[in-house]
ZAMARGU-4260 file (C-alpha; in steps of 0.2 Angstrom, whole numbers, plus 5000, padded with zeros to 4 digits):
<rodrens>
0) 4939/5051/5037 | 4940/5065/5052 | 4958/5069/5056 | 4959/5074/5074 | 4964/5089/5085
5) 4974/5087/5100 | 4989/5079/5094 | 4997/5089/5080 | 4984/5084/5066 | 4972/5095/5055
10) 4955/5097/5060 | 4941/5092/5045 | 4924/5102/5046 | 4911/5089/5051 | 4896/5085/5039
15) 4883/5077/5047 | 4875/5071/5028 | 4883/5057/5029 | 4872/5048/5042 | 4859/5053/5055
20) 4859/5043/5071 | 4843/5045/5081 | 4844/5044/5101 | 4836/5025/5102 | 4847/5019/5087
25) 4861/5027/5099 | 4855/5018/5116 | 4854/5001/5103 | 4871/5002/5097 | 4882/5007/5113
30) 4870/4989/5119 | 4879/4981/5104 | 4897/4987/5109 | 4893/4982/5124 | 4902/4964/5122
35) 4918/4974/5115 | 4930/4976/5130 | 4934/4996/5135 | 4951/4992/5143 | 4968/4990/5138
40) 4972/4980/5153 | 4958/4969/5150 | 4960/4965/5130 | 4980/4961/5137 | 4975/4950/5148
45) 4961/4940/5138 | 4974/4941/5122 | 4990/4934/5129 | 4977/4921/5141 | 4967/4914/5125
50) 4983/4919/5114 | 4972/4929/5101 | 4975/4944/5091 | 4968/4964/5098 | 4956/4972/5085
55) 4958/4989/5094 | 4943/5001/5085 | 4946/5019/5085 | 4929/5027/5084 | 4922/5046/5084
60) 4908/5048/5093 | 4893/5061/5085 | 4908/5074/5078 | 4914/5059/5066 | 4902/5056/5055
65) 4912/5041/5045 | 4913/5034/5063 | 4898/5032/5066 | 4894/5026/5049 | 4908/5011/5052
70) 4898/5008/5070 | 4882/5009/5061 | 4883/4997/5046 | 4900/4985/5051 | 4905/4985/5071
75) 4888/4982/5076 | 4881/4970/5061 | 4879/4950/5065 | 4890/4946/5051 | 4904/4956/5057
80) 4902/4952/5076 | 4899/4933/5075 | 4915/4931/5062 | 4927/4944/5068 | 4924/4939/5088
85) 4932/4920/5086 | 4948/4928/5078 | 4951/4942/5090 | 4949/4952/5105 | 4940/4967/5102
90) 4942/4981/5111 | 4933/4998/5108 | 4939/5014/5112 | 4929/5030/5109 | 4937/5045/5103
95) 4930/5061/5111 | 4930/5079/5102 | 4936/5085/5120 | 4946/5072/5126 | 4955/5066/5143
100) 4974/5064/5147 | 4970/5046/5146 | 4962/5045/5127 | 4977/5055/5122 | 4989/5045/5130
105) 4981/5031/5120 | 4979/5040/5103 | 5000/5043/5106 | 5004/5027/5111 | 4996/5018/5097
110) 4999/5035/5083 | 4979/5037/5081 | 4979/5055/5071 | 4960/5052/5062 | 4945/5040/5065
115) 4940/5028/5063 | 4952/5017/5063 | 4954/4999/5066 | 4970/4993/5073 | 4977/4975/5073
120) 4988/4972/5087 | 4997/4954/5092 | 4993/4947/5112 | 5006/4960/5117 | 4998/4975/5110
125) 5011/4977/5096 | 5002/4984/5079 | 5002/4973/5063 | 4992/4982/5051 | 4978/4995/5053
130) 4964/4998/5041 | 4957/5016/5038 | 4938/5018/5033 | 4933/5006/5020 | 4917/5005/5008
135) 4914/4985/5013 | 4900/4978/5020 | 4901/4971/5036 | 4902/4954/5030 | 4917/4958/5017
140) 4924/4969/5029 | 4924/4954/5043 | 4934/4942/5029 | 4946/4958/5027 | 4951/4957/5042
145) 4950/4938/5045 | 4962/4936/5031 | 4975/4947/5037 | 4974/4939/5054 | 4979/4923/5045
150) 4991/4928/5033 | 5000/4938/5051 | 4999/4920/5059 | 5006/4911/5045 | 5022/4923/5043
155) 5023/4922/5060 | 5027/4903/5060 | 5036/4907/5044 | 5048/4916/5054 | 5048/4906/5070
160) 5051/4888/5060 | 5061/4894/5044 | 5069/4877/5040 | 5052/4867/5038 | 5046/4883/5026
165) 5051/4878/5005 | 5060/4891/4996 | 5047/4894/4985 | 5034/4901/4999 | 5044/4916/5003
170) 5037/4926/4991 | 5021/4921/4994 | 5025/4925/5013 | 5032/4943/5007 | 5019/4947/4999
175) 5007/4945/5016 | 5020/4954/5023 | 5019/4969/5012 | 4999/4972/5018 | 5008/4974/5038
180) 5008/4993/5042 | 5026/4989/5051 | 5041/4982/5042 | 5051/4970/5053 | 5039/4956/5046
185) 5043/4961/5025 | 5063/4965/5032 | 5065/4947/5040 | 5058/4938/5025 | 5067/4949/5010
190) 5084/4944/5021 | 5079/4924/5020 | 5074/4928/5003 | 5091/4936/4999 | 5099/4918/5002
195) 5086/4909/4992 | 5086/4903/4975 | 5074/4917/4972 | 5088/4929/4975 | 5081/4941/4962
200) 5065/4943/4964 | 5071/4949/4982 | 5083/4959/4975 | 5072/4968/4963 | 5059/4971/4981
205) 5075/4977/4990 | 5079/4988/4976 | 5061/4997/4975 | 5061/5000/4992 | 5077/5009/4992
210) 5073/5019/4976 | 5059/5023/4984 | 5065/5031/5001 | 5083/5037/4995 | 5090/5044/4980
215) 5098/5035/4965 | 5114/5042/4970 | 5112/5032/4985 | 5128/5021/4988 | 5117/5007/4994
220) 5104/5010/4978 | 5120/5011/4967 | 5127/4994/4977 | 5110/4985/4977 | 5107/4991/4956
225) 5124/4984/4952 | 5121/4968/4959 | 5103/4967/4950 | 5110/4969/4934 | 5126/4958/4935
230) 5113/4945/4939 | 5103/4947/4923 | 5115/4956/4908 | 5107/4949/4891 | 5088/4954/4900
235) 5083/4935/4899 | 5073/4938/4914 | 5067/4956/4912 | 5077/4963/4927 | 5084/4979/4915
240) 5069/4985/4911 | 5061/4984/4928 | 5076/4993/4933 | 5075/5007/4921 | 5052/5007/4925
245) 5057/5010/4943 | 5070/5025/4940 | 5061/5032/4928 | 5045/5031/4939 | 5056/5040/4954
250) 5064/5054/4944 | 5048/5060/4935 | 5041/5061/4951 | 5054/5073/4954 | 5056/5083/4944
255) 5059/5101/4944 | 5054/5115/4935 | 5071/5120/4929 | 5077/5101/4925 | 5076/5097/4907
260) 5064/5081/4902 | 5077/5069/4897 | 5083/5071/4914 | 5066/5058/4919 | 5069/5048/4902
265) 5085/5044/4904 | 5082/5026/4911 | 5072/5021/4897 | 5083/5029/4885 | 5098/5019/4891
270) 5084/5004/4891 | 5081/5007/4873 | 5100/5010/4867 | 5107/4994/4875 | 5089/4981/4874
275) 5076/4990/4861 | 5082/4977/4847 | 5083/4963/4856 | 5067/4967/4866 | 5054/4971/4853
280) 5040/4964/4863 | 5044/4976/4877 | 5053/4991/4865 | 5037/4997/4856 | 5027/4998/4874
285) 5044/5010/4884 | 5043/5022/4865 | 5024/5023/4869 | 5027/5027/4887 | 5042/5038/4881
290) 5030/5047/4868 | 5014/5049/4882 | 5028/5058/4895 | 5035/5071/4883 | 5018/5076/4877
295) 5013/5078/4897 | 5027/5092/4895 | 5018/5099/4880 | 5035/5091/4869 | 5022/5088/4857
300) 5035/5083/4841 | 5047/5074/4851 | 5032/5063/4856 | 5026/5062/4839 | 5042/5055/4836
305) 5044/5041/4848 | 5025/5037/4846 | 5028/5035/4830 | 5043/5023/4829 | 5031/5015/4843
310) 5018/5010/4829 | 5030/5005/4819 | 5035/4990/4831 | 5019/4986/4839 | 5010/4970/4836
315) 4993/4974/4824 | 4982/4972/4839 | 4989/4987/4846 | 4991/4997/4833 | 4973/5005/4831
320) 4977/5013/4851 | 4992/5019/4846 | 4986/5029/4829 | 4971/5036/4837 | 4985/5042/4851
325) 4996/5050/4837 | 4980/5056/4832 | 4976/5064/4847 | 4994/5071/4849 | 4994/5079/4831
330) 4978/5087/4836 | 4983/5096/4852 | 4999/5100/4843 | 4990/5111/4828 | 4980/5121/4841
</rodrens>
């Protein structure tokens, strides 16, 4: 991946040993892009006339090495062209080391800061997803894309006739969603999921994403966490400790120097305190996780510890994994 100069971006040194492109392969493949349209008031047009989707590729020319890799071995194979050209519009725009006011007023428009890049935009140019570089062939790479095309058209009438969708295919429709690089699509579907029967596995996707952007002290985290856990107090459905996984996951990710350990734990301590008893199955697996973060932090008794009661409640299968960790532990911990 080259990340480009010219609109604020760092600039990667080029290496050249990824692929060599000789002058007639060059002549061959600019032949084979030759189909692709080069203008964005052409691929409009030919998108909102046949009411297609815009596969918009971002391409380096001989400075981007991954560029021409992508060209090489995906835009221009058979099984790429032939699958990919019934689905979309494909427009190809070079991306020069030097360029015009014109390529930069497209990289701005449509946020292009490296190549290659693949863009997926609606009949009226509006992005869906975009897909960096990928190690697929050009036939995987052609289903890749075909697939996410479908899934966008399917949300889309999702979203356009929401009384003749089942309550049920919401999450399947949230989870397309989730793969679009812009949000409106996963927003619109979590607020219809919000007033389905499936109100808490919505609730628990609504909750991540605000853990994950704000801090817990957030009124509408703190809001959004009271109602999740009013909705499932005896744990019958798991919400607690999915809850508590999520926190803990954003607090030891922020952790400072100066903050004391337990600060990060806290959530899967209160876990343990109100559930660990009633929650065996799930009890022995948070002391583990419990006893693998404190020895990150070179707390090597107090792991030993929890690792220890974490043995102690583990089914037999487990068992032999968590002694040769204790193990381990001991070891570290005599050196």
């Amino acid at each position: 991946m080259l990340f480009l100069v010219g609109i604020g971006a760092l600039s990667y040194a080029n290496d050249n040993r990824l692929i060599s492109i000789d002058p007639r392969q060059e002549i061959l493949i600019k032949k084979k892009l030759g189909n692709w349209s080069k203008s964005e008031s052409e691929v409009l047009a030919a998108a909102q006339e046949q009411n297609l989707p815009i596969l918009a590729a971002f391409v380096g020319r001989s400075f981007c090495p991954w560029s021409q890799k992508l060209v090489a071995e995906v835009l221009t194979q058979r099984a790429f062209y032939t699958k990919v050209r019934t689905e979309a519009i494909l427009w190809h725009i070079p991306i020069h080391h030097k360029a015009d006011e014109d390529e930069l007023g497209l990289r701005a428009k449509y946020k292009v800061g490296e190549c290659p890049l693949i863009l997926l935009l609606d009949p009226q140019g509006r992005e869906f997803a975009r897909i960096d570089y990928l190690s697929l062939e050009a036939g995987e790479f052609a289903e890749k894309i075909a697939g996410i095309i479908a899934d966008f058209q399917e949300v889309c009438i999702a979203l356009d006739e929401p009384e003749h969708v089942e309550a049920s295919k919401w999450q399947e429709l949230y989870a397309m969603a989730r793969e679009f690089s812009v949000p409106y699509f996963r927003d619109a579907i979590l607020q219809r999921g919000l007033k389905s029967e499936f109100k808490a596995y919505f609730l628990m996707e609504k909750y991540a994403a605000l853990v994950e952007k704000c801090s817990l002290r957030n009124d509408r985290v703190k809001q959004c966490r009271y109602e999740l856990l009013s909705s499932d107090p005896h744990n019958r459905e798991g919400i607690p400790l999915k809850v508590a996984m999520l926190e803990f996951d954003k607090l030891s990710k922020s952790l400072k120097r100066k903050d004391r350990v337990e600060k990060a734990l806290r959530p899967l301590f209160e876990y343990l305190h109100l559930f660990g008893e009633k929650d065996p199955e799930n009890a022995w697996r948070v002391e583990m996780m419990v006893a693998q973060y404190l020895f990150t932090k070179n707390a090597v008794q107090a792991a030993l510890e929890y690792a220890h009661r974490s043995y102690q409640k583990a089914p037999d299968p487990a068992k032999a994994e968590i002694a040769d960790s204790i193990l381990f532990m001991q070891s570290k911990g005599q050196t």
